[in-house]
MARNUVEX-793541 format. One line per 10 residues: number of its first residue (from 1); their letters; for each residue x, y, z of N, C-alpha, C. Coordinates in nm, 4 decimals. Layout:
# MARNUVEX-793541
NUM> A> X/Y/Z/X/Y/Z/X/Y/Z ~ ...;
END
This chain:
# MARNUVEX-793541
1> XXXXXXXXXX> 8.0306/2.5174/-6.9744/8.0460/2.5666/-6.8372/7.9206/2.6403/-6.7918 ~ 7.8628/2.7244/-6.8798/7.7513/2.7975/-6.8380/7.6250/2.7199/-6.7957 ~ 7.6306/2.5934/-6.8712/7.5292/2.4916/-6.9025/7.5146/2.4115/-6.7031 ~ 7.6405/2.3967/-6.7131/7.7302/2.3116/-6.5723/7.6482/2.4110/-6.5037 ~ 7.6910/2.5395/-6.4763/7.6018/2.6446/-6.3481/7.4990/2.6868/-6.3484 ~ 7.4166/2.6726/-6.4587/7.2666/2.6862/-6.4930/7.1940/2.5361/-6.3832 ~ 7.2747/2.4565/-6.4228/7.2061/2.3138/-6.3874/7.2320/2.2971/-6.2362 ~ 7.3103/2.3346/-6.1592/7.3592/2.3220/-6.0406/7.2562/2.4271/-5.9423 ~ 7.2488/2.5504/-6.0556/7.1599/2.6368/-5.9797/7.0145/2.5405/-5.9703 ~ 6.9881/2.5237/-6.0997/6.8441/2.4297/-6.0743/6.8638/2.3201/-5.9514;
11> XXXXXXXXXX> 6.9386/2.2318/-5.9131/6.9639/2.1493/-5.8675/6.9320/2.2198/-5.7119 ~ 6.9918/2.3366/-5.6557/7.0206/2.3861/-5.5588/6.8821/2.4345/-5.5064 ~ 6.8156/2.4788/-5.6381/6.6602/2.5519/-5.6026/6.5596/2.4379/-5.5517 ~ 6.6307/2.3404/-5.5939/6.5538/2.2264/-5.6117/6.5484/2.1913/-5.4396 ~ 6.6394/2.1638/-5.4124/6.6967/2.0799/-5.2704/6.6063/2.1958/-5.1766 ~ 6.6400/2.3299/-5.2213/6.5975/2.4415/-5.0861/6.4697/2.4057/-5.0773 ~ 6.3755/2.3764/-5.2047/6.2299/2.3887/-5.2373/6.1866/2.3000/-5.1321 ~ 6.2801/2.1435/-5.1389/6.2624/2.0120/-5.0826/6.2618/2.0241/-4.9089 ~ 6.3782/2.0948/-4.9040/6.4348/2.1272/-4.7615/6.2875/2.2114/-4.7115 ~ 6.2440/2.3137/-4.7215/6.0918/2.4014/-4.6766/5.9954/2.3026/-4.7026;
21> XXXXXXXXXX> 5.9711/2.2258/-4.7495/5.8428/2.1305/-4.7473/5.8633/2.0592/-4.6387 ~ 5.9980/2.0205/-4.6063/6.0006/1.9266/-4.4923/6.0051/1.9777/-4.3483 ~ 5.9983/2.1372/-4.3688/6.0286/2.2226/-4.2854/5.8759/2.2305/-4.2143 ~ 5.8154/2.2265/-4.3439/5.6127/2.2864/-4.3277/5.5902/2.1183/-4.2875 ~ 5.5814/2.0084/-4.3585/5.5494/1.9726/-4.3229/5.5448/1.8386/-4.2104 ~ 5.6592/1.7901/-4.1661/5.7305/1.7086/-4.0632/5.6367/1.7215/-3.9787 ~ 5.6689/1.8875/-3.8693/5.6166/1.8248/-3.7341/5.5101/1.8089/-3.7715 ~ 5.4311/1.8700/-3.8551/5.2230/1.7979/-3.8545/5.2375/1.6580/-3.8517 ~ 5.3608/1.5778/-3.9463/5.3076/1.4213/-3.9267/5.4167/1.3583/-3.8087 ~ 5.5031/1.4415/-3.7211/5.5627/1.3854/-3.6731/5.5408/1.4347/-3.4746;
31> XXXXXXXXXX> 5.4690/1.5583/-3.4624/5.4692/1.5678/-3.3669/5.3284/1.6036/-3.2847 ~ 5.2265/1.5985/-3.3837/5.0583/1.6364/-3.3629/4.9917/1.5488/-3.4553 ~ 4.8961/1.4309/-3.3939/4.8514/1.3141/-3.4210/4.6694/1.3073/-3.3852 ~ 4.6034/1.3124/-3.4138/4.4765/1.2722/-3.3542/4.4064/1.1340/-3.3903 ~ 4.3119/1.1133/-3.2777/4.2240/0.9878/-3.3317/4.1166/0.9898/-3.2115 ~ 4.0324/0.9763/-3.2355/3.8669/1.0318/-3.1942/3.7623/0.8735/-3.1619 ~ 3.7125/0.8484/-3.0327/3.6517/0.7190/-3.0237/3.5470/0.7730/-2.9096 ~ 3.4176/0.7129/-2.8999/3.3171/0.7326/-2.8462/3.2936/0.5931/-2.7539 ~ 3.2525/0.6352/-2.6016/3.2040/0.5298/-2.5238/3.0626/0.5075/-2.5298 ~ 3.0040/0.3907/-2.5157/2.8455/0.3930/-2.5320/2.8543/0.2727/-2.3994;
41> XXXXXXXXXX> 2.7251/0.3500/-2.3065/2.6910/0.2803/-2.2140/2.5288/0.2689/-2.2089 ~ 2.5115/0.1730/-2.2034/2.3404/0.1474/-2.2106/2.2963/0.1323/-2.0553 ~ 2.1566/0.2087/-1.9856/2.0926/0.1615/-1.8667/1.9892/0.1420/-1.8990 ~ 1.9342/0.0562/-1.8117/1.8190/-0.0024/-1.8698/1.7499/0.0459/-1.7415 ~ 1.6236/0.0301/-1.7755/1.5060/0.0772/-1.6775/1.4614/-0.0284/-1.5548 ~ 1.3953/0.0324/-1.4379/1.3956/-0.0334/-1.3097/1.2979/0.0188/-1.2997 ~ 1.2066/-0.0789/-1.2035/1.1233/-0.0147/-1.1050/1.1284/-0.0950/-0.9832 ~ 1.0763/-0.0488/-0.8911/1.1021/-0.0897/-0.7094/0.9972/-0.0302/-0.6635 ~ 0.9262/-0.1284/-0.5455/0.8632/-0.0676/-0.4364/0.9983/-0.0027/-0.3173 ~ 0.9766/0.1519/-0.3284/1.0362/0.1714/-0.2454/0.9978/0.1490/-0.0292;
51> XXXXXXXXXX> 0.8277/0.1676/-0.0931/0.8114/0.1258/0.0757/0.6529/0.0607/0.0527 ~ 0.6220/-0.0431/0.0427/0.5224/-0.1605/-0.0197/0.4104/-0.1230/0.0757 ~ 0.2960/-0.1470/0.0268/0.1663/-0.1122/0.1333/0.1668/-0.1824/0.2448 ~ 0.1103/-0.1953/0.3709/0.0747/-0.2085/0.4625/-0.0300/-0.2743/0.4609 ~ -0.0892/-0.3656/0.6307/-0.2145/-0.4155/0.5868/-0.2657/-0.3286/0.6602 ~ -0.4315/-0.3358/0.6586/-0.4869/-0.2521/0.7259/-0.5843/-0.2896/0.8339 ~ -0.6291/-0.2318/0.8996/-0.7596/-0.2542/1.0105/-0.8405/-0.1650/0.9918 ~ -0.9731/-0.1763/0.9302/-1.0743/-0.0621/0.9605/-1.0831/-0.0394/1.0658 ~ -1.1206/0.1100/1.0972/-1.2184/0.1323/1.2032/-1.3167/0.2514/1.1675 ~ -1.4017/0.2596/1.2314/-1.3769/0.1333/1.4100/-1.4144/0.0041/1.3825;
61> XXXXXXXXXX> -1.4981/-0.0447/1.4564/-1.5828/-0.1415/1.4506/-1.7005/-0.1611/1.4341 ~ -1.7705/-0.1814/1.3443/-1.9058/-0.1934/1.3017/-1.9987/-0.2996/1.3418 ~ -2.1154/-0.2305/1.4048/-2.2312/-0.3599/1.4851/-2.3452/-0.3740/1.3392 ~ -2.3747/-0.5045/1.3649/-2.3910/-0.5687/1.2742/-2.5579/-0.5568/1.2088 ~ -2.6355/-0.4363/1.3347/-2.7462/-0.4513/1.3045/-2.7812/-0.3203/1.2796 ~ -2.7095/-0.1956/1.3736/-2.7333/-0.1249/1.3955/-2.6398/-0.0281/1.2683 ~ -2.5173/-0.0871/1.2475/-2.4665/-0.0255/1.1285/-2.3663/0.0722/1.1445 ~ -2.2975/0.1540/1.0253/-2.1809/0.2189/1.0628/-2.1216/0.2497/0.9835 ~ -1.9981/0.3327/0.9644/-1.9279/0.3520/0.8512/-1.7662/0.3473/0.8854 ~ -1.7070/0.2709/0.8502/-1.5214/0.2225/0.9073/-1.4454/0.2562/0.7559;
71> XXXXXXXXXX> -1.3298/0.2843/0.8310/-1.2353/0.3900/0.7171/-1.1054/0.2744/0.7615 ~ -1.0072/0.2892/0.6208/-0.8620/0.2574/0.6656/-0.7998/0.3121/0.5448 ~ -0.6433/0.3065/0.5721/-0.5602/0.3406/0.4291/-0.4594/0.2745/0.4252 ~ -0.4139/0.2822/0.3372/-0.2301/0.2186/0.3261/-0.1880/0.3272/0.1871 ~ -0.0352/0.3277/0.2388/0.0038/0.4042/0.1111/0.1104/0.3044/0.0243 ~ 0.1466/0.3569/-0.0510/0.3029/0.2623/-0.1541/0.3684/0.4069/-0.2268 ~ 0.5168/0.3972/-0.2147/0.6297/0.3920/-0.2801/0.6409/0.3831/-0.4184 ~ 0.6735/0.4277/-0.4672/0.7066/0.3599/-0.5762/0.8491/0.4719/-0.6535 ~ 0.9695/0.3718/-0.6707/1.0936/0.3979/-0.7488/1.1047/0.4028/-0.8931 ~ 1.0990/0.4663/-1.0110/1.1354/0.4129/-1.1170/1.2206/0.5411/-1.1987;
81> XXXXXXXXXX> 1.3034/0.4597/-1.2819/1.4016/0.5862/-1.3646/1.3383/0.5835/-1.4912 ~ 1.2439/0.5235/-1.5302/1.1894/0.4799/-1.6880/1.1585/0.6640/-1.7199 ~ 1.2147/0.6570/-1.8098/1.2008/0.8002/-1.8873/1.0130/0.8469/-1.8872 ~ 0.9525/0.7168/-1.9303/0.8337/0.7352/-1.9636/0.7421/0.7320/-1.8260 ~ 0.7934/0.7020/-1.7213/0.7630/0.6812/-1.6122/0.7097/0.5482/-1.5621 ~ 0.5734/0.5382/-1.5149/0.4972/0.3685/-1.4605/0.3631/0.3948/-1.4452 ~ 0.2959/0.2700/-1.4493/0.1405/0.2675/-1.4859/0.1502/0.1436/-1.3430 ~ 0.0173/0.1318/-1.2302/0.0113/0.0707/-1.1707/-0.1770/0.0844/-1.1558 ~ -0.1825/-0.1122/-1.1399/-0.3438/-0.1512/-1.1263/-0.3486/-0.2040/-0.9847 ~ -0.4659/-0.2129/-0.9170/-0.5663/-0.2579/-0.8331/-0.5639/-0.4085/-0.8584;
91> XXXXXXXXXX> -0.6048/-0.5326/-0.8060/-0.6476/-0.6466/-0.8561/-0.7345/-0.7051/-0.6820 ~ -0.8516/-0.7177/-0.6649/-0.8787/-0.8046/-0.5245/-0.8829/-0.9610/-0.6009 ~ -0.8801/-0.9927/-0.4767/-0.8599/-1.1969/-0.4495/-1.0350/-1.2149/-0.4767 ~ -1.1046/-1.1164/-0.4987/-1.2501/-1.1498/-0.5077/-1.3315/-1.0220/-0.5017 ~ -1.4137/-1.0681/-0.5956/-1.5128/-0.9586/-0.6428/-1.6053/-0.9344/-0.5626 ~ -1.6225/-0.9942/-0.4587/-1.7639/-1.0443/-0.3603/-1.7503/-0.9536/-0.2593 ~ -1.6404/-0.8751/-0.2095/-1.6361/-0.7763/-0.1457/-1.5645/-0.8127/-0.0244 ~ -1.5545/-0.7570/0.0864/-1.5135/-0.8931/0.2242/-1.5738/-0.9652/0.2167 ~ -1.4375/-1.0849/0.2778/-1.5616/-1.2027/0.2801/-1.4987/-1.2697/0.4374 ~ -1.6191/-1.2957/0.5162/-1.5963/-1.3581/0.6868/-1.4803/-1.5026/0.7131;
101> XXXXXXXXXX> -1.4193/-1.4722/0.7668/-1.3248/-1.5531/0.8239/-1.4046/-1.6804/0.8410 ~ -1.4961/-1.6926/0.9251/-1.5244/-1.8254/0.9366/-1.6751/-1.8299/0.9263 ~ -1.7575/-1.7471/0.8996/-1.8938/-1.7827/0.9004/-1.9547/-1.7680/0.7516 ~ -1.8593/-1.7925/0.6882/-1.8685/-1.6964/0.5009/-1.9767/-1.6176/0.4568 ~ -1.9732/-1.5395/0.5590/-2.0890/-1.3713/0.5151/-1.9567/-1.3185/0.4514 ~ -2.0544/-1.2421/0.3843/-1.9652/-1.0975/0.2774/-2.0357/-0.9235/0.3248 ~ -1.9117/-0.8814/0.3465/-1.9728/-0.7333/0.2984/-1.9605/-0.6660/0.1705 ~ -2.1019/-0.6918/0.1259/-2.0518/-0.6830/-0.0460/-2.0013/-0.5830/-0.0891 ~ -1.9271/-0.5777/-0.1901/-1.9068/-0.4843/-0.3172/-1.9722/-0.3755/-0.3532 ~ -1.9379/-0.2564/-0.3345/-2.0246/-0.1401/-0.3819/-2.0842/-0.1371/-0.5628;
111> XXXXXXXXXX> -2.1717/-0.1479/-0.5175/-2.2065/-0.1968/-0.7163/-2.2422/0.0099/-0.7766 ~ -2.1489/0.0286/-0.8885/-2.1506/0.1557/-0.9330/-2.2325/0.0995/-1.0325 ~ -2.3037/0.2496/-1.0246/-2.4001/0.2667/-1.1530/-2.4044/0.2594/-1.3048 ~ -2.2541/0.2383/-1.3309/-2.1990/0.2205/-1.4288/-2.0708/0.0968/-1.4250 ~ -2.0540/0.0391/-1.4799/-1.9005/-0.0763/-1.4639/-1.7942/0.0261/-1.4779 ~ -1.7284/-0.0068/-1.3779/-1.5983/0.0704/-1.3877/-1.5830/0.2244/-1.3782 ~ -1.6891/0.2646/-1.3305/-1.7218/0.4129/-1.2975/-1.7512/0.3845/-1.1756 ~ -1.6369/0.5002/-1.1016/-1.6257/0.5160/-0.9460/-1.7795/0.6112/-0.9126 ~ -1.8519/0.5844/-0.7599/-1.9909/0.6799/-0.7529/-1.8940/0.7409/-0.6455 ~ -1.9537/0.9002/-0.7037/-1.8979/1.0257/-0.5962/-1.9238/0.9922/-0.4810;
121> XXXXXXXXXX> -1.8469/1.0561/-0.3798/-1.8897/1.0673/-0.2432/-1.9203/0.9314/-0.2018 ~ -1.9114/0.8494/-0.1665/-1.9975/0.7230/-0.1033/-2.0093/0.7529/0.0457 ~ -2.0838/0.7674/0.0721/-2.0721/0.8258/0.2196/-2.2408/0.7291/0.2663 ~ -2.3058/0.6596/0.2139/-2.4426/0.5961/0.2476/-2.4264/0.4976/0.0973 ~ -2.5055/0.3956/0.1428/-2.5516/0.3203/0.0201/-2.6921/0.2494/0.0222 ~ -2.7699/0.1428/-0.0598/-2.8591/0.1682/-0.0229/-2.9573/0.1029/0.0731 ~ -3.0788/0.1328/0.1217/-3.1176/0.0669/0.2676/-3.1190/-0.0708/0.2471 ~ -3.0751/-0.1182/0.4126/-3.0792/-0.2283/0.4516/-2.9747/-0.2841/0.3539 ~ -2.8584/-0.2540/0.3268/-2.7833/-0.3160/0.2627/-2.6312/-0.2875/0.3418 ~ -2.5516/-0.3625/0.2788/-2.3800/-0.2488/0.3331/-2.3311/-0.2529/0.1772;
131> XXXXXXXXXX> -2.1905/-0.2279/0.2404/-2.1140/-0.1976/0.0630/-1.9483/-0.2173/0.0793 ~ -1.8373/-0.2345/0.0360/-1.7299/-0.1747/0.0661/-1.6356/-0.1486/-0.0715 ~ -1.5672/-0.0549/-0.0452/-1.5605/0.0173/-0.1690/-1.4145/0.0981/-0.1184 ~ -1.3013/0.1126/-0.2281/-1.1848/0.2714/-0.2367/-1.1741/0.3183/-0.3055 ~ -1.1001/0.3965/-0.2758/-1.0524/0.5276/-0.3741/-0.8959/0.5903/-0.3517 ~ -0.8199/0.6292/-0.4927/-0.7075/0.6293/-0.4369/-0.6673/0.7387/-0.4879 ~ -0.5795/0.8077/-0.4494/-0.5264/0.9588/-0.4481/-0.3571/0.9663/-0.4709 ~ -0.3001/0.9972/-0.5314/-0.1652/1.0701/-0.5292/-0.1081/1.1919/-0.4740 ~ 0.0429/1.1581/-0.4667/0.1338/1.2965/-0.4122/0.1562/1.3828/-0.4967 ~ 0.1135/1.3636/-0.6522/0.1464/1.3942/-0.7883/0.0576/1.4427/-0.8297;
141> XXXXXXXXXX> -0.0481/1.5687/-0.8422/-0.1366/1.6006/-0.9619/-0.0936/1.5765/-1.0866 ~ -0.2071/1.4939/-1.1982/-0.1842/1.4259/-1.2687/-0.1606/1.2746/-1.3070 ~ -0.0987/1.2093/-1.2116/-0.0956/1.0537/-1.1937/-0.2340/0.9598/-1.2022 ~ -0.3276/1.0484/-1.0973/-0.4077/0.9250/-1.0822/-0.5206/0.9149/-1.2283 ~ -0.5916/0.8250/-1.2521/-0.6052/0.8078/-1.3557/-0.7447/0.8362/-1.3629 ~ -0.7792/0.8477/-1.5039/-0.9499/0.9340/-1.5400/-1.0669/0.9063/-1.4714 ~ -1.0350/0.7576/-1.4486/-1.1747/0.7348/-1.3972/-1.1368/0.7299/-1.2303 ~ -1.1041/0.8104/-1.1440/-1.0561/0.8579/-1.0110/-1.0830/0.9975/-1.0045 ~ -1.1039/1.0872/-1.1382/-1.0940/1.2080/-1.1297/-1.2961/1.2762/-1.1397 ~ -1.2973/1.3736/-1.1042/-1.4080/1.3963/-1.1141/-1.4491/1.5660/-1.1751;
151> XXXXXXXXXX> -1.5416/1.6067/-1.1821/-1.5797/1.7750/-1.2228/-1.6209/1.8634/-1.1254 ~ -1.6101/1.7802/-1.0315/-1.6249/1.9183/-0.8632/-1.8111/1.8935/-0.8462 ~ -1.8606/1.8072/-0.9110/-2.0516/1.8708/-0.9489/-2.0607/1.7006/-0.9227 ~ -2.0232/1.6118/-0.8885/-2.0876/1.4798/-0.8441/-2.0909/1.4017/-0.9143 ~ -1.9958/1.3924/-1.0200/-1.9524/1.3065/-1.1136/-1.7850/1.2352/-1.1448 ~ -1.7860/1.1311/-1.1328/-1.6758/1.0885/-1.1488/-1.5954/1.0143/-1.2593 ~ -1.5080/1.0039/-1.3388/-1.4460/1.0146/-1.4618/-1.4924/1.0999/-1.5758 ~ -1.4840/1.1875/-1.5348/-1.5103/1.3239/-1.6270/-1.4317/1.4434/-1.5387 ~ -1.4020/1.5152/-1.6115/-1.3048/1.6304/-1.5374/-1.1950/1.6251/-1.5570 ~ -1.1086/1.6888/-1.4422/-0.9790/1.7072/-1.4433/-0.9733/1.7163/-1.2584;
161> XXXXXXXXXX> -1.0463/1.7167/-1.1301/-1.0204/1.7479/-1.0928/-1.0135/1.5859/-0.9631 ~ -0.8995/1.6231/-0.8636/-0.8281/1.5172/-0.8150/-0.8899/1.5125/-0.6311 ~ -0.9655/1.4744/-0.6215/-1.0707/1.5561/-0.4731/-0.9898/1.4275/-0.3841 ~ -1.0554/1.4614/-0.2786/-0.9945/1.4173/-0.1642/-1.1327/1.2821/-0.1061 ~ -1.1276/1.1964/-0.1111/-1.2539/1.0904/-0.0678/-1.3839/1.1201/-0.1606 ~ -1.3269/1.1293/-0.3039/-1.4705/1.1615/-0.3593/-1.5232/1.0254/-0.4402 ~ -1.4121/0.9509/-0.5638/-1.4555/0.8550/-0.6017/-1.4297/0.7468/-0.5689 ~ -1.5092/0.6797/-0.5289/-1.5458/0.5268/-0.4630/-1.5525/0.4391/-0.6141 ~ -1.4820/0.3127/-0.5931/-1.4886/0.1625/-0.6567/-1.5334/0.0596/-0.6183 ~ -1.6098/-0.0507/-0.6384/-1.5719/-0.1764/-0.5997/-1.4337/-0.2618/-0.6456;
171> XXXXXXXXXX> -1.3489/-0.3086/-0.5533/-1.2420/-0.3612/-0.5845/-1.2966/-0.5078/-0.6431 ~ -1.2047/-0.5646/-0.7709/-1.3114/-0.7182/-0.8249/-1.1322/-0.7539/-0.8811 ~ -1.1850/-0.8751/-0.8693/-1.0277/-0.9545/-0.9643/-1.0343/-0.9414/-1.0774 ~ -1.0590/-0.8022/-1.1502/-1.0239/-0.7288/-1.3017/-0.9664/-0.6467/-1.2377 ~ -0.8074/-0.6638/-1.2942/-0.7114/-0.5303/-1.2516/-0.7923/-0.4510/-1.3414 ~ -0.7848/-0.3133/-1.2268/-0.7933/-0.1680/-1.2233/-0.6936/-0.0430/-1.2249 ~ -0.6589/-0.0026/-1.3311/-0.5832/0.1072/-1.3311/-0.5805/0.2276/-1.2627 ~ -0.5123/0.2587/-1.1820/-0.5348/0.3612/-1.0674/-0.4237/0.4643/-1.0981 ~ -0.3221/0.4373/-1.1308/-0.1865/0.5518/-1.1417/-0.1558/0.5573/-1.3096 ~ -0.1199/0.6145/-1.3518/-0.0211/0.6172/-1.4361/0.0895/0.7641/-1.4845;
181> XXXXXXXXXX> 0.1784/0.7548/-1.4359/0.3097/0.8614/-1.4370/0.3745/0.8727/-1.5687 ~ 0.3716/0.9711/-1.6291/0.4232/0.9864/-1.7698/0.5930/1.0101/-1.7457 ~ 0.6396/1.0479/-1.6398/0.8126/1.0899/-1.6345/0.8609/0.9773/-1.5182 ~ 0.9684/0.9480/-1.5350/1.0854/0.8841/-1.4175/1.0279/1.0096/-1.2550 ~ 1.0164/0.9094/-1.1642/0.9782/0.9334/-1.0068/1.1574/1.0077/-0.9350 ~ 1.1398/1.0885/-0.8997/1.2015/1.1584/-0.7989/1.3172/1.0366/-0.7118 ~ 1.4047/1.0944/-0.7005/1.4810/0.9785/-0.5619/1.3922/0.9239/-0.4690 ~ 1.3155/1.0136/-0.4255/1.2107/0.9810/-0.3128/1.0934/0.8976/-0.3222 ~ 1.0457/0.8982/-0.5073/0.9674/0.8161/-0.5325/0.8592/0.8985/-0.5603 ~ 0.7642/0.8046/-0.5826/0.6305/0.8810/-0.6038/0.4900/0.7905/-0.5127;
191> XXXXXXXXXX> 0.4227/0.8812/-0.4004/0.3159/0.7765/-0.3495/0.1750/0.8048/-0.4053 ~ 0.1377/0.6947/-0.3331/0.0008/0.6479/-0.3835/-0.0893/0.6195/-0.2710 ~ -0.1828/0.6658/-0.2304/-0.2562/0.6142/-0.1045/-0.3882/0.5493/-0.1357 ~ -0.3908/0.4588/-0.0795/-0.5292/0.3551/-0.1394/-0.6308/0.4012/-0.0173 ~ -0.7615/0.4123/-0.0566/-0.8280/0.4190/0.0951/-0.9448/0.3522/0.1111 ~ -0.9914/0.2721/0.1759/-1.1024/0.1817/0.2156/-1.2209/0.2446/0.2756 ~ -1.3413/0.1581/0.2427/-1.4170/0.2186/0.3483/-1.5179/0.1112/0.3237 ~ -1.5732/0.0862/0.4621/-1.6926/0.0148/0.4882/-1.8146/0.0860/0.5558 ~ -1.9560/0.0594/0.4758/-2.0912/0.1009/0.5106/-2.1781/-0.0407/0.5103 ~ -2.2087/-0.0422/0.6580/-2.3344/-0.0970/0.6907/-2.4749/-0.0184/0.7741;
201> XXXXXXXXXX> -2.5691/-0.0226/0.6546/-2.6693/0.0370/0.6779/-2.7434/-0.0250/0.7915 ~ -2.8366/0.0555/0.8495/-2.9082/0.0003/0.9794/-3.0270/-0.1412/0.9195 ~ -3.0147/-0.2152/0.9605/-3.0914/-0.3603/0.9507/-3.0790/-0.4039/0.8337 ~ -2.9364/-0.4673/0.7851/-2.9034/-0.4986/0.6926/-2.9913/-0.6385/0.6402 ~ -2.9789/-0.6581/0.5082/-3.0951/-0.7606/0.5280/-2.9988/-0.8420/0.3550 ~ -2.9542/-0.9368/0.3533/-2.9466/-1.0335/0.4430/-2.8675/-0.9544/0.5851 ~ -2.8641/-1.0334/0.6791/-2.8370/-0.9818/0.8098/-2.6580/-0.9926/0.7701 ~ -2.5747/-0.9171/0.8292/-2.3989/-0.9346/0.8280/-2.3449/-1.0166/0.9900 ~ -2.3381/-1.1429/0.9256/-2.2644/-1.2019/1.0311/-2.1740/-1.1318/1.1124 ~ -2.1860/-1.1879/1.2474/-2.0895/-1.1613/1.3449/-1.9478/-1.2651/1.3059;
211> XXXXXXXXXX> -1.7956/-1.2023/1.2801/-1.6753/-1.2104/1.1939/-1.6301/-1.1171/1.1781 ~ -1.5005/-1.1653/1.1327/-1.3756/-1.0603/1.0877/-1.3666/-1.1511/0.9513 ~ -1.3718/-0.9928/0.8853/-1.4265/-0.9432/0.7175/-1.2767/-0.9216/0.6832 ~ -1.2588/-1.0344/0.5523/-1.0524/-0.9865/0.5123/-1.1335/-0.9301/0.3449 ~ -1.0680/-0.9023/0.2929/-1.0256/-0.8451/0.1396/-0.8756/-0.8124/0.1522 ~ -0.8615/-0.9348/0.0495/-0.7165/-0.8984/-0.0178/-0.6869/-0.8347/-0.1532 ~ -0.5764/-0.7181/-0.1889/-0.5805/-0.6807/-0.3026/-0.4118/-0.6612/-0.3386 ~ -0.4233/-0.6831/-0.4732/-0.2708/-0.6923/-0.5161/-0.2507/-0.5806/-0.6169 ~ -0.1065/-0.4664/-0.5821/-0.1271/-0.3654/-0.6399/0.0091/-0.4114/-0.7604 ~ 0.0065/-0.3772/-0.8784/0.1214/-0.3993/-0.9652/0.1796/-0.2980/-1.0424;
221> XXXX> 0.2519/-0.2561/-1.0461/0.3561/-0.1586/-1.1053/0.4153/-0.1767/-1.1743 ~ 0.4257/-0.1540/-1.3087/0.5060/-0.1837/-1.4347/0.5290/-0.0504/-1.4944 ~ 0.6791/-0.0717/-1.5590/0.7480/0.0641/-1.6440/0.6403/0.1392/-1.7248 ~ 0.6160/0.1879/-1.8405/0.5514/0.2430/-1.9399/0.6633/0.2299/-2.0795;
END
């Protein structure tokens, strides 16, 4: 008999022990559950002309003997989200400089003293000759690129500093690097203003036909 209530007690301790485990542990597996998943969305990079250059008209008008100096500009847009930002080149339809609608005179090419080194200031070139030649500037300190920049002292690709009509190019069908943006452009974009200029010296020699002088140039913009 003692044996009988010894064993019943075990039995009883047993069940209560059973009964509190199910007490602790039920609701964890029956009423609080987790499971954990991640969305992945990929964007990929864009770029856009937000507002594409313009053509231009020098002016004024330049006489052909007596000589002159004619200005124009166009600006560009440009959209991109690329983290790294965008690099954009120069390219003309011809190295020869303008060239005449119908009498095929040229107003040549400003020839720099160096290849690919813009000459400060162009404001004259040399006698009895003409030249035509730009230079391009940003809304961005920093963008435009080394050889655009100058040292304030009459030198151009050297420095740091970003002047206003200082370095002159000849435009040639070897794209030319003019911008390059290390970050993604603003909603608004980021511009670029290209600027032209034509010099004909007094008694140009060969002589500059009487014509209308085109140069075409193609600007290109790619991510980084």
């Amino acid at each position: 008999m003692k044996e009988l209530t010894q064993t019943l007690k075990t039995s009883t301790i047993s069940l209560l022990m059973l009964a509190l485990m199910f007490l602790v542990v039920e609701p964890a597996i029956g009423n609080a559950i987790e499971d954990q998943f991640t969305i992945t969305q990929s964007v990929t990079a864009e770029i856009s002309f937000l507002a594409p250059a313009s053509d231009i008209t020098m002016s004024p008008s330049l006489a052909g003997l007596t000589g002159g100096t004619a200005n124009g500009s166009t600006y560009v847009r440009v959209l991109t989200n690329n983290a790294l930002g965008y690099s954009m080149t120069l390219t003309a339809s011809s190295s020869a400089g303008m060239v005449g609608d119908s009498q095929g005179g040229t107003i040549p090419a400003l020839i720099p003293y160096s290849v690919g080194v813009p000459i400060y200031a162009f404001s004259s070139t040399t006698a009895n000759s003409a030249a035509f030649a730009y230079t391009v500037e940003a809304s961005t300190t920093g963008e435009v690129t080394q050889a655009f920049r100058d040292n304030g002292t009459g030198h151009c690709n050297t420095g740091s500093t970003e002047g206003t009509n200082t370095c002159w190019l000849n435009a040639s069908t070897s794209a030319v690097s003019i911008i390059n943006r290390s970050t993604a452009t603003p909603a608004s974009g980021a511009t670029t203003t290209i600027k032209f200029r034509t010099i004909i010296m007094p008694s140009p020699a060969p002589a500059i036909p009487q014509d209308t002088y085109v140069a075409t140039t193609t600007l290109t913009a790619v991510t980084n």
